[in-house]
C-alpha positions as a printed Julia matrix, in Angstrom:
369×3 Matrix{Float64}:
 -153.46  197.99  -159.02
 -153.56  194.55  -160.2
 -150.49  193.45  -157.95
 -152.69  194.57  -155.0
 -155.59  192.91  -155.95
 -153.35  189.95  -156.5
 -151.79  189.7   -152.76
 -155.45  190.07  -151.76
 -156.22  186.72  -153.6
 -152.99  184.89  -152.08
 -154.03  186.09  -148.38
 -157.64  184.64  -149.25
 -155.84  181.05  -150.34
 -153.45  181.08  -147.43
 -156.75  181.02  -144.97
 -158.89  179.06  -146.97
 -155.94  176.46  -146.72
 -155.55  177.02  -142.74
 -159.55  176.37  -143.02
 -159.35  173.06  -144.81
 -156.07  171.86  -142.73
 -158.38  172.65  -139.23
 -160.62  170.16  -140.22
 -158.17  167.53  -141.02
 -156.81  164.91  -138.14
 -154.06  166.56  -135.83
 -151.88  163.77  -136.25
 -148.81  165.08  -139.05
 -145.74  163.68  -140.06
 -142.65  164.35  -138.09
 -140.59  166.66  -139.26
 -137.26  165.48  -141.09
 -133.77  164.96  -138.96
 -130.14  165.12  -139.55
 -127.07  164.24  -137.17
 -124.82  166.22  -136.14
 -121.13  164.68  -137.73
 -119.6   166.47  -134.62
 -122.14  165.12  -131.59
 -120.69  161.82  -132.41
 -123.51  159.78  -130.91
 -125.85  162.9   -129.71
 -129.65  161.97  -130.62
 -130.5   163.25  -134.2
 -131.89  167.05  -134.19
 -135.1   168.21  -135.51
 -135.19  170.81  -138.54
 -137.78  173.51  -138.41
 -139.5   173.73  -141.14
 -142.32  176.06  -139.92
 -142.82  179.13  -142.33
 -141.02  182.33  -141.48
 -142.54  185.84  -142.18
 -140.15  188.51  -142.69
 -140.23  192.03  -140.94
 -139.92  195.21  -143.18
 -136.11  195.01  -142.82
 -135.92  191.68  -143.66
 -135.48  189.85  -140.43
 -137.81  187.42  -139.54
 -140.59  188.59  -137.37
 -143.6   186.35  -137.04
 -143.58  182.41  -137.41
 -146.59  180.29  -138.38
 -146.73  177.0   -137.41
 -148.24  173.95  -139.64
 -150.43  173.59  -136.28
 -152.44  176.82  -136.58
 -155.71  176.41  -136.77
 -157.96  178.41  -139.41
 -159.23  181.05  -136.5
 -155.83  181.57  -135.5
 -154.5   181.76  -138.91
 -157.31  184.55  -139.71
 -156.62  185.7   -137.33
 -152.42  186.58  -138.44
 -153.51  187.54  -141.49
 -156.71  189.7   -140.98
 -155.48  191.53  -138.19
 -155.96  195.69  -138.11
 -153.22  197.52  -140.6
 -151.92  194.02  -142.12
 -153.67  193.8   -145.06
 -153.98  197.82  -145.78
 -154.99  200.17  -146.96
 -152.07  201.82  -145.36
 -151.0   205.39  -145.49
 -147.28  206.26  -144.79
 -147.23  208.93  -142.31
 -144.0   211.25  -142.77
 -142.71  213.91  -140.1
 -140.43  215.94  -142.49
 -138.53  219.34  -140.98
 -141.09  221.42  -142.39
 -144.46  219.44  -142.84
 -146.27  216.1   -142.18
 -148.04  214.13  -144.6
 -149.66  210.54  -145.56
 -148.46  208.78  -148.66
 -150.92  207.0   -150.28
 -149.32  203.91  -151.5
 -152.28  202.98  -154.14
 -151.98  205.96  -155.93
 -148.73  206.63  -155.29
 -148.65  210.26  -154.07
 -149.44  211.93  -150.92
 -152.83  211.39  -149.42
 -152.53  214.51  -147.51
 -149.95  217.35  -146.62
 -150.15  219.66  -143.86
 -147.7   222.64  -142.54
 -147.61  225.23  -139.8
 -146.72  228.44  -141.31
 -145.26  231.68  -139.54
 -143.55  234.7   -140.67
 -140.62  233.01  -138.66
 -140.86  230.31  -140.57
 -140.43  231.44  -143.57
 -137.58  234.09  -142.86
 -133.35  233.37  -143.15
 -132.35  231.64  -140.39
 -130.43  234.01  -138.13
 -126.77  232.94  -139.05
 -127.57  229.72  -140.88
 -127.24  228.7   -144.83
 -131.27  228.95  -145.98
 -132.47  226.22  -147.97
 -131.39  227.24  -152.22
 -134.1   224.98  -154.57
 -130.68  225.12  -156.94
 -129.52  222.62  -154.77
 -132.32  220.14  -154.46
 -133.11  217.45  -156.8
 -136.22  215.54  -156.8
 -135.48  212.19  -155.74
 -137.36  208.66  -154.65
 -138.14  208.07  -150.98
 -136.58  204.94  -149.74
 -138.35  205.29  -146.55
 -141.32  203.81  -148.51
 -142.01  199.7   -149.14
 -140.21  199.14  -152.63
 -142.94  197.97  -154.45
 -144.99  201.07  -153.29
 -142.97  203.73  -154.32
 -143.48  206.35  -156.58
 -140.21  206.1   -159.63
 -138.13  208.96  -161.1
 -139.14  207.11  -164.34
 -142.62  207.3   -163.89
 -142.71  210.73  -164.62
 -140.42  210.8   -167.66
 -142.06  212.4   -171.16
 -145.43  212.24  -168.73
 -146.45  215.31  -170.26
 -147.3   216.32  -166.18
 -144.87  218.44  -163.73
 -144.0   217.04  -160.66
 -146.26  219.46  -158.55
 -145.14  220.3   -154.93
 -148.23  219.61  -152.47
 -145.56  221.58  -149.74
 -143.86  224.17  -151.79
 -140.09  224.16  -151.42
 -139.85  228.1   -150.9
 -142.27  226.66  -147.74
 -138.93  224.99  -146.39
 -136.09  227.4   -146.74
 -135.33  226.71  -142.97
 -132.16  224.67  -144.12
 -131.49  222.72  -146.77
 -132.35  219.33  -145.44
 -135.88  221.01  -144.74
 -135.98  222.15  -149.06
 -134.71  218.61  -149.83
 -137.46  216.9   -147.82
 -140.01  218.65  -150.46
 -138.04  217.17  -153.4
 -138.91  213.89  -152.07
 -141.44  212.03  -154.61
 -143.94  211.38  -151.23
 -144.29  214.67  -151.11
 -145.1   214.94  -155.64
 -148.34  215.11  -157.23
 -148.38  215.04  -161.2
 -149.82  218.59  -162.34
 -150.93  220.46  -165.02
 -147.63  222.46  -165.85
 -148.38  225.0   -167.68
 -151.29  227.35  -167.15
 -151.65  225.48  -163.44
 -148.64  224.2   -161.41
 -145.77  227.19  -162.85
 -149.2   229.9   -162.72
 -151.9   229.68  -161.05
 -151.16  226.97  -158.51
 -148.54  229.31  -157.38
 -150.13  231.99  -156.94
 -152.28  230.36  -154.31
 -148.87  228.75  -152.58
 -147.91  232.65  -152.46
 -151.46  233.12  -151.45
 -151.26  231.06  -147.99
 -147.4   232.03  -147.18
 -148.49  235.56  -147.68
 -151.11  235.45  -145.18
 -148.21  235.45  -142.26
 -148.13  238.99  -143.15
 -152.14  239.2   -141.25
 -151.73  236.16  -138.87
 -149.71  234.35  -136.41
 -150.16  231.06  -137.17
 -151.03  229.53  -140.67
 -152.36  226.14  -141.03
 -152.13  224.89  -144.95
 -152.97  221.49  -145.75
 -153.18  220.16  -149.01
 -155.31  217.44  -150.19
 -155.41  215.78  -154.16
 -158.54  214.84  -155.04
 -160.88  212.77  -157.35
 -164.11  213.71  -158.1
 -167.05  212.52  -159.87
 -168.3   214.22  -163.37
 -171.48  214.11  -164.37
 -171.86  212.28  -168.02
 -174.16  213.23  -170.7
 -176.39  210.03  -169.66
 -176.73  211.59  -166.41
 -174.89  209.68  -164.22
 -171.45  210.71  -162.37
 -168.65  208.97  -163.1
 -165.31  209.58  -161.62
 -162.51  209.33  -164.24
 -158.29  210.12  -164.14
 -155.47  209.43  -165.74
 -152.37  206.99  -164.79
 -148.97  207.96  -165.57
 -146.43  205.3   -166.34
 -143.03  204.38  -167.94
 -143.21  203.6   -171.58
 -143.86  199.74  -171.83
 -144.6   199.61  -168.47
 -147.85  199.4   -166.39
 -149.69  202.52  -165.07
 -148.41  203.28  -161.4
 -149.12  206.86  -160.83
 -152.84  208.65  -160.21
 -153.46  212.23  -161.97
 -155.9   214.11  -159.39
 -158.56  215.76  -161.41
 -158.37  218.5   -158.37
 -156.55  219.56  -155.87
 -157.54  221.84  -152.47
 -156.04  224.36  -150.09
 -157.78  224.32  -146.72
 -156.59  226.61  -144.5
 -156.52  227.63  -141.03
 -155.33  230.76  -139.01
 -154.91  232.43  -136.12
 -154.14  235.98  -134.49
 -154.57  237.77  -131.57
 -158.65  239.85  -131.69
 -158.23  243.32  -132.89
 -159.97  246.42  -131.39
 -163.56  245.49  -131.6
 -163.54  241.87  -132.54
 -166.22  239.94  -131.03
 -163.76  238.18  -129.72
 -162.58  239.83  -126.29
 -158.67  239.05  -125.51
 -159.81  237.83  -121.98
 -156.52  236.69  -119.36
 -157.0   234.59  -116.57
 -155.02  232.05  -114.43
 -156.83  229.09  -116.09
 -157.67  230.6   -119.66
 -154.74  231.69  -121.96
 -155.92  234.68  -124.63
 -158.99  234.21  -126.78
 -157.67  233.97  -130.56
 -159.24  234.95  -133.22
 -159.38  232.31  -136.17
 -160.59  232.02  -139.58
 -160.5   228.94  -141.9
 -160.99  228.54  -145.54
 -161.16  226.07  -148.23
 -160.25  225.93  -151.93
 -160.61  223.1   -154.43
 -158.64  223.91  -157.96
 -159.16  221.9   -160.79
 -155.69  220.1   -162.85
 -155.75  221.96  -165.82
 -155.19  225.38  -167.12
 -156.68  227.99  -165.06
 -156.33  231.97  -166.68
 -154.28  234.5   -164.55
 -157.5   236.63  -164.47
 -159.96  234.13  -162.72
 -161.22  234.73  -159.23
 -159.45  233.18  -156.66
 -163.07  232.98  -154.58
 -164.73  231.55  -157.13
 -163.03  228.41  -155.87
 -163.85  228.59  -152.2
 -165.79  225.43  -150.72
 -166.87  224.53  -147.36
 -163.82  222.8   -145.5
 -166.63  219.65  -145.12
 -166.68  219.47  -148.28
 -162.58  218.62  -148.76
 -163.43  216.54  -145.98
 -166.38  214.21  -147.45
 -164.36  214.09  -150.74
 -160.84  212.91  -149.15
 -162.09  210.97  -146.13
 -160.52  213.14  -143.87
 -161.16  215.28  -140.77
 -158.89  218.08  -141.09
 -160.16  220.19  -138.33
 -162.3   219.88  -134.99
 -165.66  221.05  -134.98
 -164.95  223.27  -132.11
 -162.79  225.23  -134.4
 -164.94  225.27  -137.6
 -167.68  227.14  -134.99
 -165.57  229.5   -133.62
 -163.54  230.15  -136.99
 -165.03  233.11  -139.23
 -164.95  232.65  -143.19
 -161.59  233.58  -144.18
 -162.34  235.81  -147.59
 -164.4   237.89  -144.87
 -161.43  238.19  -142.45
 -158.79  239.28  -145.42
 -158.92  239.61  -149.26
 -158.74  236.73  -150.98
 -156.61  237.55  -154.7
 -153.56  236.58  -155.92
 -150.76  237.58  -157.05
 -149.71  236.97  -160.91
 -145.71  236.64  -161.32
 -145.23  235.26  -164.63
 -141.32  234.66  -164.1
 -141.34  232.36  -167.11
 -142.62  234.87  -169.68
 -139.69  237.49  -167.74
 -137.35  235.31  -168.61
 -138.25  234.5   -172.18
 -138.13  238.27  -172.54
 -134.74  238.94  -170.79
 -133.3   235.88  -172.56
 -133.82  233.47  -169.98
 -134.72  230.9   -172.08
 -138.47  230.23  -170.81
 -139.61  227.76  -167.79
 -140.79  228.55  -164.41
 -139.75  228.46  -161.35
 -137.53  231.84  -161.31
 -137.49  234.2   -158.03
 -138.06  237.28  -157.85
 -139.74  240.35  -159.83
 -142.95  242.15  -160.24
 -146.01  241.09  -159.68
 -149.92  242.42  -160.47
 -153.22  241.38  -159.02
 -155.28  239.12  -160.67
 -158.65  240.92  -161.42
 -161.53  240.17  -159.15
């Protein structure tokens, strides 16, 4: 944070400088000259010594001249998206998301699930996690990017915001949610290998009763109130040993979902035809905020449901229209909202498999509700 609040203060000089140099007499030195040894007797050329900005591959794309004056040089620097905050937005094979580049993890994740989606490809290799690796993503600024390293002896997982059984339309698609754009650090166990889980089996489960499944995922930081009263917000940083912090802990983390299927027999919604209208839908939409710590197998899965405005406010975001939240019914009234407890890593301990999560596969129970 300090290195941002640092190229704030040298983008503040550089225009107080233009400022100062406005008011100052026109007239400048010329610039230096050399001769050409080869042009014999060719009139000495003039050396450009204007200031050269580089583009983000390195190549020069913007030149200030020493005869700006403080408006237009303002102007260069203060123009929309230069100085930030910027978000990275990333079109993956099986999701789209916004990198936040302060915090260094995603800002937002969303994906378009269908039971098609999440079947074998018909005559293609499916994506195998065994085969990914999480990995840096180079297609973010350097000096921006969330580090292998950062996460080393954390004492946090590197939590999928996409889960990578989400992606198992090839390989490229799993590898994509290996990138570190797409990592949050999480609460291993208890939360990311439990119940965190069990609500990403939660949302790719509910292909089974819908056409269409929306699932965006949003980290969050929110405000606790202290003893004296006031609320404070307050999270961790994660960082390399002897190294400064880089990496924001959410204290939360939400599901918001929206989905879509055709209106049974006697929805309220009639599947009307026309030549203009294609068929009414029916939707629902729902919203869950979980907090980044431990969370027993047993606990409600509605006891976390929030109004989708609510992720909204928090995030800064506008997930959905307005025309949609109207027409959309509450989604724990459309289908039951429990999960699913697979506790693969206590299977294995049993069998021999020598403990940690992430195995496929086995029984499962409902959690009590």
């Amino acid at each position: 944070m300090s290195a941002s609040l640092v190229a704030a203060a040298a983008a503040g000089i550089f225009v107080g400088v233009g400022a100062t140099l406005a008011l100052k007499p026109s007239q400048a030195p010329p610039p230096p000259t050399r001769r050409d040894p080869a042009a014999g007797g060719a009139p000495p050329q003039r050396i450009d010594t204007s200031p050269v900005l580089a583009g983000p591959s390195g190549s020069p794309s913007t030149v200030y001249h020493g005869g700006l004056t403080g408006t237009e040089l303002a102007r260069a620097f203060m123009a929309p998206g230069q100085i930030g905050p910027v978000s990275d937005f990333l079109r993956r094979k099986a999701y789209v998301a916004a990198y936040d580049r302060r915090n260094r993890i995603p800002a937002w994740t969303a994906e378009h699930l269908t039971a098609e989606s999440l079947r074998r490809p018909e005559g293609a290799e499916k994506g195998d996690r065994q085969n990914s690796v999480f990995s840096e993503d180079a297609s973010v600024p350097e000096m921006f990017r969330a580090r292998l390293l950062d996460y080393f002896k954390s004492g946090y997982d590197r939590g999928h915001m996409v889960p990578a059984a989400d992606a198992k339309i090839s390989q490229e698609a799993m590898n994509e949610t290996f990138l570190l754009t797409n990592i949050a650090p999480q609460v291993g166990e208890g939360f990311n290998r439990h119940y965190w889980a069990y609500v990403e089996a939660f949302c790719r489960n509910l292909t089974q009763s819908f056409e269409d499944v929306y699932v965006f995922t949003v980290p969050l930081f929110l405000p606790k109130q202290s003893p004296d009263g006031k609320w404070r917000v307050s999270y961790e940083m994660i960082a390399p040993q002897n190294s400064a912090p880089t990496i924001a802990v959410p204290t939360h983390f939400a599901k918001v979902i929206l989905s879509s299927r055709p209106p049974r027999s006697g929805s309220s919604l009639a599947l009307v035809k026309s030549s203009n209208n294609p068929p009414e839908k029916e939707w629902s939409m729902g919203a869950f905020v979980l907090p980044n710590e431990v969370i027993p197998d047993e606990t409600d899965l509605r006891s976390f449901v929030v109004p989708v405005e609510a992720v909204e406010s928090s995030a800064g975001l506008t997930l959905l229209p307005e025309r949609l939240k109207k027409m959309a019914r509450p989604l724990c009234q459309t289908v039951e909202c429990k999960v699913i407890v697979r506790r693969f890593d206590d299977a294995n301990k049993k069998f021999g498999g020598g403990g940690g999560g992430g195995g496929k596969g086995g029984r499962g129970r409902s959690a009590t509700l």
